[in-house]
TORPA-755911 format. One record per residue: x, y, z of N, C-alpha, C in turn; residue in one letter. Coordinates in nm, 2 decimals. Example, Ala and Ser with C-alpha at 12.3 -4.5 7.8 and 13.67 -1.06 7.14 Angstrom:
2
   n.east   n.north     n.up   ca.east   ca.north    ca.up   c.east   c.north     c.up   rest
     1.32     -0.57     0.78      1.23      -0.45     0.78     1.32     -0.33     0.78      A
     1.28     -0.22     0.71      1.37      -0.11     0.71     1.29      0.00     0.79      S
END
This chain:
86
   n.east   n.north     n.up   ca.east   ca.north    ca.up   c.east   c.north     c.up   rest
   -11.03    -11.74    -7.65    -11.01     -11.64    -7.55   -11.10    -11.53    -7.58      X
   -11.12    -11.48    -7.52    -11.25     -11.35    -7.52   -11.20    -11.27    -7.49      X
   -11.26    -11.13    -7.56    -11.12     -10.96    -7.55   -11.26    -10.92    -7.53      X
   -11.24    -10.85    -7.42    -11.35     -10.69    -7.43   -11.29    -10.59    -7.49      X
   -11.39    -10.52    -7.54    -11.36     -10.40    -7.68   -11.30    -10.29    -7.52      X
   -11.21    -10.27    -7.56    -11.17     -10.15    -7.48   -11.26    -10.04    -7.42      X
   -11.32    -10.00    -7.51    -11.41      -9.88    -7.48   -11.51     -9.91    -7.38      X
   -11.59    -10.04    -7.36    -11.68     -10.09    -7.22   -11.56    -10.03    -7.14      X
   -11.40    -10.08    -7.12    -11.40     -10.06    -6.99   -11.34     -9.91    -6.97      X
   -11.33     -9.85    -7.05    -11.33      -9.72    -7.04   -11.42     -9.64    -7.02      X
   -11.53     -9.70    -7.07    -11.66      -9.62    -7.02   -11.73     -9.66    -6.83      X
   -11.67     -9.80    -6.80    -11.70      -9.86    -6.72   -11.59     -9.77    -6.58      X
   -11.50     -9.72    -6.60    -11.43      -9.65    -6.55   -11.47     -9.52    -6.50      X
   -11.53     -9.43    -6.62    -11.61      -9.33    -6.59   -11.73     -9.31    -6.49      X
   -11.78     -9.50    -6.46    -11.86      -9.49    -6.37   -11.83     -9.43    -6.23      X
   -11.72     -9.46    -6.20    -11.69      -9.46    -6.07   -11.69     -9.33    -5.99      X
   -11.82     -9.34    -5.90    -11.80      -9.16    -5.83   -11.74     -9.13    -5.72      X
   -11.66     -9.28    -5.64    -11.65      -9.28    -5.51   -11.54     -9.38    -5.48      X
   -11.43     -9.42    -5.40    -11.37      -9.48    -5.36   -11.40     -9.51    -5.21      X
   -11.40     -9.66    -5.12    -11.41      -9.68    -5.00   -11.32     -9.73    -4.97      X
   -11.29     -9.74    -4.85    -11.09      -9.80    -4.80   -11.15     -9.92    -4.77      X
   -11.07    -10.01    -4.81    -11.08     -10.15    -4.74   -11.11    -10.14    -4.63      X
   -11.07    -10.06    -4.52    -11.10     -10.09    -4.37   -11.22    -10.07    -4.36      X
   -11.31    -10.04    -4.41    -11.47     -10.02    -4.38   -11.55    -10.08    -4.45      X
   -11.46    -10.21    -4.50    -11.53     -10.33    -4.57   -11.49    -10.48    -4.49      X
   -11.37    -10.44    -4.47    -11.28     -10.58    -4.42   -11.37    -10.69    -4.33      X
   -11.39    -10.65    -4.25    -11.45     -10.73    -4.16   -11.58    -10.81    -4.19      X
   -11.69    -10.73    -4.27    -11.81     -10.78    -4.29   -11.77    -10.89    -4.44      X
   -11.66    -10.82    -4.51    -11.64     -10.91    -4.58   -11.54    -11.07    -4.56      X
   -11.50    -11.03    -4.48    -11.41     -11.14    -4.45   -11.53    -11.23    -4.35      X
   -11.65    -11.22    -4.29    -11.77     -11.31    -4.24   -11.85    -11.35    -4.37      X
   -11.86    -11.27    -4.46    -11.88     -11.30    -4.61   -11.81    -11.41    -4.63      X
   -11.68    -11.39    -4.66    -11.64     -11.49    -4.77   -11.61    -11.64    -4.63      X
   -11.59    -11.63    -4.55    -11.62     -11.77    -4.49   -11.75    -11.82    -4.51      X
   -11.85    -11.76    -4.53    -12.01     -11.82    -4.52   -12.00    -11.90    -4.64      X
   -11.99    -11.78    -4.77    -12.02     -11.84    -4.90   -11.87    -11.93    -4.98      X
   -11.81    -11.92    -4.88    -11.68     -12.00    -4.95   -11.62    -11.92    -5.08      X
   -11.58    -11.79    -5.07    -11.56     -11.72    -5.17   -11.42    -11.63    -5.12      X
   -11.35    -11.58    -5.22    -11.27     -11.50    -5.19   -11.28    -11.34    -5.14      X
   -11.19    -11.33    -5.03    -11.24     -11.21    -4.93   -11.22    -11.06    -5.01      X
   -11.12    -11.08    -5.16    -11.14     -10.98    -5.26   -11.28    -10.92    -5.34      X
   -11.28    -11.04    -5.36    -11.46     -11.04    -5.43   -11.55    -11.00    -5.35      X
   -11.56    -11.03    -5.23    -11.64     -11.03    -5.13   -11.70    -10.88    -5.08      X
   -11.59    -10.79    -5.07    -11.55     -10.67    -5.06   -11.64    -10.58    -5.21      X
   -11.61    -10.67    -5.23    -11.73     -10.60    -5.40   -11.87    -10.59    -5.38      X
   -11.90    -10.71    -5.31    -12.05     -10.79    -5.29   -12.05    -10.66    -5.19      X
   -12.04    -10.69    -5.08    -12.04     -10.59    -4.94   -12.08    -10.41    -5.03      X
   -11.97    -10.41    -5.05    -11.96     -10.24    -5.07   -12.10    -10.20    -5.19      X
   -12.12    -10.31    -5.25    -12.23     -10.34    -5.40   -12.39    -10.27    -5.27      X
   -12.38    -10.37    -5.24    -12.51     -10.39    -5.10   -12.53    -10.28    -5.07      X
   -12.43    -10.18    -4.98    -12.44     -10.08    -4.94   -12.51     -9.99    -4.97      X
   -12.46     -9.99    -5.10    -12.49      -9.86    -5.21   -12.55     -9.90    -5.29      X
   -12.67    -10.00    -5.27    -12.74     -10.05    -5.37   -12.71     -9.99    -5.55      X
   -12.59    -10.12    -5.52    -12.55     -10.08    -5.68   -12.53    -10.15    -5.78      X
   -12.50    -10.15    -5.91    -12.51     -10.30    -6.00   -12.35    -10.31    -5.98      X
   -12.33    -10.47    -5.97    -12.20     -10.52    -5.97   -12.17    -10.52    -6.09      X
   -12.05    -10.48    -6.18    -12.03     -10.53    -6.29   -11.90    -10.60    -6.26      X
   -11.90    -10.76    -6.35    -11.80     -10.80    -6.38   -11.80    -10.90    -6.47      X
   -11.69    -11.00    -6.50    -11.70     -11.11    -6.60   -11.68    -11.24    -6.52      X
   -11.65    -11.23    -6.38    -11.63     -11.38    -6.30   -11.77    -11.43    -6.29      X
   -11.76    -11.50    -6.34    -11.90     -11.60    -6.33   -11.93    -11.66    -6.22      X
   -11.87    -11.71    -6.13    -11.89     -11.73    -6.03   -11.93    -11.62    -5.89      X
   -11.86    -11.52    -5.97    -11.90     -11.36    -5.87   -12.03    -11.35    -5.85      X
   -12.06    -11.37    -6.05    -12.21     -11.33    -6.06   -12.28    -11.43    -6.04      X
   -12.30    -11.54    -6.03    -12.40     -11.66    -5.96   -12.41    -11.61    -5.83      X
   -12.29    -11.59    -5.73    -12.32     -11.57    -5.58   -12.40    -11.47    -5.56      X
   -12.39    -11.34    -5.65    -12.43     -11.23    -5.64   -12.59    -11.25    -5.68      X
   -12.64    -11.30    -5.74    -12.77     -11.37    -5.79   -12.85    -11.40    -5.68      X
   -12.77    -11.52    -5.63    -12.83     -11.61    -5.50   -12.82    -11.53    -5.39      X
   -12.74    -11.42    -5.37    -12.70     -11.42    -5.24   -12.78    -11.25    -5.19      X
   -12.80    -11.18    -5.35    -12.87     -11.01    -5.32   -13.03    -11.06    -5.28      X
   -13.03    -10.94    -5.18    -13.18     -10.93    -5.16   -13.28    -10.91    -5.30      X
   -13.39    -10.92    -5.28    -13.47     -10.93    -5.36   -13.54    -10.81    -5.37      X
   -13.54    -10.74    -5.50    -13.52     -10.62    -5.54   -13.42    -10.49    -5.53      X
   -13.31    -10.61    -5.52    -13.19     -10.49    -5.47   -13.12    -10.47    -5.60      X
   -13.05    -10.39    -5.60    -12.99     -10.31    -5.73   -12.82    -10.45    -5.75      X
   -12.83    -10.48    -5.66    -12.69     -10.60    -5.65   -12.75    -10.74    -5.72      X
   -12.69    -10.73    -5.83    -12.77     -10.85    -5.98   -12.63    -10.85    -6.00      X
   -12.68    -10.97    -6.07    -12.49     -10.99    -6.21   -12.53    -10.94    -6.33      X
   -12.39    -10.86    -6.35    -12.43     -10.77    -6.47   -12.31    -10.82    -6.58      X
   -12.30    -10.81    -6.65    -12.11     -10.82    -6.75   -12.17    -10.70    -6.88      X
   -12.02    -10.75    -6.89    -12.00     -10.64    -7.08   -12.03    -10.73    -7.17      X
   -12.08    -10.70    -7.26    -12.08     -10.83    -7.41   -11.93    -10.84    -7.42      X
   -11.95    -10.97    -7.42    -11.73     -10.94    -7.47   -11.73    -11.03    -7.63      X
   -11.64    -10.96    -7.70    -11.60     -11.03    -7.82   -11.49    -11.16    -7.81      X
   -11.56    -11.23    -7.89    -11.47     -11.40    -7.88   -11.36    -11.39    -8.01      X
END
């Protein structure tokens, strides 16, 4: 099992400068996640990431492959993670 050291995500918390409501995601993501066959939770991450040309961070691997394949080229939207401890 793999533990992230607490502190990544406490510091990963401190990132956050902004909240967006679902409603001003929903839609584009929900044509998202039918394209790429992904979940319309995740999707909402990709979407809102794009916007705001911003780094996705997470540890679903699968997030981060789509996000790979799927960000424009040169966009700030890459797969990023924490080192995590095993």
């Amino acid at each position: 099992m793999r533990i992230l050291d607490v502190r990544l995500l406490d510091a990963a918390i401190e990132l956050v400068g902004n909240y967006a409501p679902a409603r001003e995601l929903y839609r584009e993501a929900y044509a998202f996640s039918c394209r790429w066959n992904h979940p319309v939770y995740d999707s909402m991450y990709l979407i809102l990431a794009r916007r705001n040309d911003a780094i996705l961070v997470g540890i679903d691997q699968r997030m981060r492959d789509l996000a790979g394949r799927w960000a424009p080229p040169n966009s700030a939207v890459r797969p990023w993670t924490f080192e995590s401890k095993t």
